[in-house]
C-alpha positions as CSV (number, residue, x, y, z in Angstrom):
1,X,187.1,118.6,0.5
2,X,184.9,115.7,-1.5
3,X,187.5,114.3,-4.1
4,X,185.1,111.6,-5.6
5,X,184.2,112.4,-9.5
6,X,182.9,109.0,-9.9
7,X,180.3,107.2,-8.1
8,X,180.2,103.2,-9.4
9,X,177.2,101.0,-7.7
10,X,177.2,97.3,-8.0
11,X,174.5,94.7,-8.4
12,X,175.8,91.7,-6.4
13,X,173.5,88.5,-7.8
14,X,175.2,87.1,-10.9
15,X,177.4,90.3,-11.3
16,X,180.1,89.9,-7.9
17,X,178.9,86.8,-6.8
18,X,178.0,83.3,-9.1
19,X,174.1,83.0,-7.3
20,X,171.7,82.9,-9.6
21,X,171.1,79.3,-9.7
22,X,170.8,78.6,-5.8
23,X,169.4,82.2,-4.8
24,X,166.4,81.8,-7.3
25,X,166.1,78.4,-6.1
26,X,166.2,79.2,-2.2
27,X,163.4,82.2,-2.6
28,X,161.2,80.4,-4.6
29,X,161.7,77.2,-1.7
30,X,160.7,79.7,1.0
31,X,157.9,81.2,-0.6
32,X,156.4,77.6,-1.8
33,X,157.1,76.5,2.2
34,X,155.8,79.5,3.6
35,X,152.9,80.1,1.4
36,X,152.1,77.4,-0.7
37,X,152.3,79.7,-4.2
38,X,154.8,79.4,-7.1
39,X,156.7,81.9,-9.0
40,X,156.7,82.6,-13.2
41,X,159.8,81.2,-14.1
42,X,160.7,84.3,-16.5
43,X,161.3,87.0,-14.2
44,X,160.9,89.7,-16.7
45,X,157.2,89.1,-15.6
46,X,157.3,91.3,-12.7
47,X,157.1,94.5,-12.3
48,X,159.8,95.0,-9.5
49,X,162.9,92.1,-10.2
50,X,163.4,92.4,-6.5
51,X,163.3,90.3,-3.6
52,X,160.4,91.9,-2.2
53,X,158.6,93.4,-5.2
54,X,158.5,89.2,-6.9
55,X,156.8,88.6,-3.5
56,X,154.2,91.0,-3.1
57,X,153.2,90.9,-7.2
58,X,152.7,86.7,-6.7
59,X,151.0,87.2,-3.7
60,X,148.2,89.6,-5.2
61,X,148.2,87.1,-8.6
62,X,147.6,84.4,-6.3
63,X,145.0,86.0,-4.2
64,X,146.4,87.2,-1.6
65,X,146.7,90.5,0.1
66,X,150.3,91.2,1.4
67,X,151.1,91.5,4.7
68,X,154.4,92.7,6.9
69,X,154.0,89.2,9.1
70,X,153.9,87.1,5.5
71,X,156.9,88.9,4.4
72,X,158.9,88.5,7.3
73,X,158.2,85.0,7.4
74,X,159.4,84.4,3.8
75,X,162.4,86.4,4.6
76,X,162.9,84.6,7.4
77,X,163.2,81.1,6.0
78,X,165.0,81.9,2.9
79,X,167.6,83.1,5.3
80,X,167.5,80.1,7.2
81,X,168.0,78.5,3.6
82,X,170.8,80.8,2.8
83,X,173.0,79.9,5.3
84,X,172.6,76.5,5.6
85,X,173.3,76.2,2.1
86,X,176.5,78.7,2.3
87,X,177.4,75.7,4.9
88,X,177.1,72.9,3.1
89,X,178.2,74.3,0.1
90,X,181.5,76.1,0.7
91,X,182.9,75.5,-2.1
92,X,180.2,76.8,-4.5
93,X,179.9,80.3,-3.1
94,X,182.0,82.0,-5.4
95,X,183.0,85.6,-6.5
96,X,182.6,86.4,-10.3
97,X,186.4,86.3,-11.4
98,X,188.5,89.7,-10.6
99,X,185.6,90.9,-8.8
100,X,187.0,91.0,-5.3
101,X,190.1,92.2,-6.6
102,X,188.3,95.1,-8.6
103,X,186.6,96.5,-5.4
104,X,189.8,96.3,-3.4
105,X,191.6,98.5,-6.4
106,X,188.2,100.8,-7.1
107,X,187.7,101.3,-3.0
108,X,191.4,102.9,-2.6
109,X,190.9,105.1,-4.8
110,X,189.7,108.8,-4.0
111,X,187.8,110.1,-7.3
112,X,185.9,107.1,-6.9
113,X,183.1,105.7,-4.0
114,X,181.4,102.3,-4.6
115,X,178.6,101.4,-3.4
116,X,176.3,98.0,-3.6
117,X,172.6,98.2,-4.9
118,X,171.2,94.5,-5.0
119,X,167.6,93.5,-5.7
120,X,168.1,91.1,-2.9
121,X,166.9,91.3,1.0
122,X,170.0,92.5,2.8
123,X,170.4,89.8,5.0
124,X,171.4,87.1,2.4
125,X,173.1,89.5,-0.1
126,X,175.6,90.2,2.7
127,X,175.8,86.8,3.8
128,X,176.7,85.9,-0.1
129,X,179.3,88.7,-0.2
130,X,180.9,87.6,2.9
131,X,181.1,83.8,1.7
132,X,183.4,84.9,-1.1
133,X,185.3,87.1,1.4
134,X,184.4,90.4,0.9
135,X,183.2,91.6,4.5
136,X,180.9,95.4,4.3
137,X,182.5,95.9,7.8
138,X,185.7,96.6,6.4
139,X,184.6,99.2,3.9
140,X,183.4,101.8,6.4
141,X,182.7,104.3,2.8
142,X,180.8,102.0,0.5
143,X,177.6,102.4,0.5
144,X,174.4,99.2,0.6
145,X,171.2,99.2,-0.1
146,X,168.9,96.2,-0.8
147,X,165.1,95.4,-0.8
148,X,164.5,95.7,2.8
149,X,164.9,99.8,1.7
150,X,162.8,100.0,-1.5
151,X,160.3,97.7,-3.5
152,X,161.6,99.0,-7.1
153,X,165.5,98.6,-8.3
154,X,165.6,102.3,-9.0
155,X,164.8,103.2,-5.4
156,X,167.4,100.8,-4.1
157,X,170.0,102.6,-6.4
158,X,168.9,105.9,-5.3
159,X,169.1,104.6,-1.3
160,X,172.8,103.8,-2.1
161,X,173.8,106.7,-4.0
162,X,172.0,108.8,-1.3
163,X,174.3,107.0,1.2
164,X,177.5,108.0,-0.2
165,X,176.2,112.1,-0.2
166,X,177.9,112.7,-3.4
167,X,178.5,115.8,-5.0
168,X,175.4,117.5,-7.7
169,X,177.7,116.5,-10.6
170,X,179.5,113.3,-9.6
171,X,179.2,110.8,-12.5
172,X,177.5,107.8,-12.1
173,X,177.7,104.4,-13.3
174,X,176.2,100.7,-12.7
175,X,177.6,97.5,-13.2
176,X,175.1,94.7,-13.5
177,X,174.0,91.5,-15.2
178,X,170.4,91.3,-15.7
179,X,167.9,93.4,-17.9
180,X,166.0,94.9,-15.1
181,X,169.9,96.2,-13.9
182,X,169.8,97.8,-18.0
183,X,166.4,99.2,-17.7
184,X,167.2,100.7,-14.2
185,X,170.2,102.6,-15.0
186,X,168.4,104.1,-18.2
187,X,166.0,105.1,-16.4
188,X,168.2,107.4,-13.9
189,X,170.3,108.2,-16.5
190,X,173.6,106.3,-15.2
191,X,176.0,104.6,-17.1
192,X,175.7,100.9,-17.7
193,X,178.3,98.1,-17.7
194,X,176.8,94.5,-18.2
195,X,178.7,92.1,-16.8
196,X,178.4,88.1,-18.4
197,X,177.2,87.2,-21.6
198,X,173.4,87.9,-20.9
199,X,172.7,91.4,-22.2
200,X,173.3,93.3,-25.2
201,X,175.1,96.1,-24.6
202,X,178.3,98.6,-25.8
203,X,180.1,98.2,-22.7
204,X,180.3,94.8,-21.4
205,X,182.9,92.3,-19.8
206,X,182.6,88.6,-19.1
207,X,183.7,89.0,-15.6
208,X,186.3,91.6,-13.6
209,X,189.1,89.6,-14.6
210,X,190.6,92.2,-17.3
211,X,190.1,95.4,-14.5
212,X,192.5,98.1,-16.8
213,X,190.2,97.2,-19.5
214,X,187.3,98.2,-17.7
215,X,188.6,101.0,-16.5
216,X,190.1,101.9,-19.6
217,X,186.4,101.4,-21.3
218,X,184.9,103.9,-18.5
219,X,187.6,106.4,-19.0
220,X,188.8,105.9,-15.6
C-alpha cells in the first residue's frame, strides 16, 4: 500500500548546491566556444530558465535555427567544463548548508517521496550533486528530471512527479531559489518554499540548516 501523503521536488542550482556563479559561467563559455553568440545577462529574459530552453531562445535571437547536432555540441563542452572545474575546484563545490542532511531525514521517511527537478542538463546537475556527496544511485525512490526531458520548468517538474507515480491526492510542494522556480510552482498549483534571500515569499529559509523549522512551516 502507497504511504506517501507528500511529494517534495527540489531545484538543485543555488537551492542544494552553491552553483550559480560557476554553472552560469561554464554554459555561457560553451555556448560562446561552440557558437560564437552571447547570452542576456538577466535571465528573466527567457522564456524557458532552463538549460536547453536559454539555448534554443538565443540561438533564434541570434539568427540561428536550432539543431539536435548544435545542442549536443554545447552540451557536450559545458560538460567537459563541468568536470574539469569540479576537479580543480574541490573545494568550491558545495552543498547549501543542511541540505544533504535534509534529504537524508526527508528520504527515510514513508509519507514522504523526493524527487529532483533542475532546469539544468542532467549530466552536470548530477555531476554537481555528486561533488557535494549526494550520489542518485543510492536513492533508488527519488525521482530526476532535468532539461534533457523537457524545454519548460513546468514539464521537468511534471517528468519528476510522474516518476514517483503518486497517488491523485498526494500533496505537493517545491523548494527553489529563483523566480522562474516561484512562477512554476504557481502555475501547477504546488506549494512553494524559497530557499536564500532572493525571492519574496511567506515560506522561505536561508538554507536547510534549521530542518524542524521547515518542517514545522510545511506542517510536516
Amino acid at each position: 500500500m502507497n504511504t506517501v501523503s507528500t511529494c517534495i521536488i527540489f531545484d538543485i542550482d543555488g537551492t542544494l548546491v552553491e552553483s550559480v556563479g560557476f554553472d552560469g559561467q561554464l554554459y555561457e563559455q560553451a555556448i560562446r566556444e561552440q557558437l560564437d553568440i552571447g547570452l542576456v545577462e538577466d535571465r528573466s529574459h527567457y522564456q524557458h530558465v532552463t538549460d536547453t530552453g536559454i539555448l534554443r531562445q538565443a540561438m533564434r535571437e541570434n539568427g540561428l535555427e536550432p539543431t539536435s547536432q548544435q545542442e549536443q555540441a554545447v552540451k557536450l563542452r559545458f560538460v567537459e567544463l563541468m568536470y574539469q572545474y569540479i576537479l580543480d575546484n574541490p573545494n568550491q563545490i558545495r552543498p547549501v548548508a543542511g541540505a544533504l542532511e535534509c534529504l537524508n531525514s526527508l528520504y527515510k521517511r514513508e509519507d514522504i517521496a523526493i524527487g529532483f527537478a533542475t532546469g539544468g542538463w542532467g549530466e552536470t546537475a548530477k555531476a554537481k550533486l555528486l561533488a557535494i556527496g549526494f550520489d542518485l544511485d543510492a536513492y533508488p525512490k527519488a525521482s530526476f528530471a532535468s532539461s534533457n526531458d523537457a524545454e519548460a520548468r513546468t514539464a521537468i517538474m511534471q517528468t519528476s512527479e510522474q516518476q514517483l507515480a503518486l497517488h491523485e491526492n498526494c500533496r505537493k510542494v517545491y523548494f527553489g531559489d529563483g523566480l522562474w522556480d516561484q512562477v512554476a510552482s504557481a502555475e501547477l498549483n504546488y506549494e512553494f518554499v524559497a530557499i536564500g534571500d532572493t525571492l519574496d515569499h511567506p515560506l522561505k529559509f536561508a538554507d536547510f540548516s534549521e530542518l524542524e523549522e521547515i518542517l514545522n512551516g510545511l506542517k510536516l
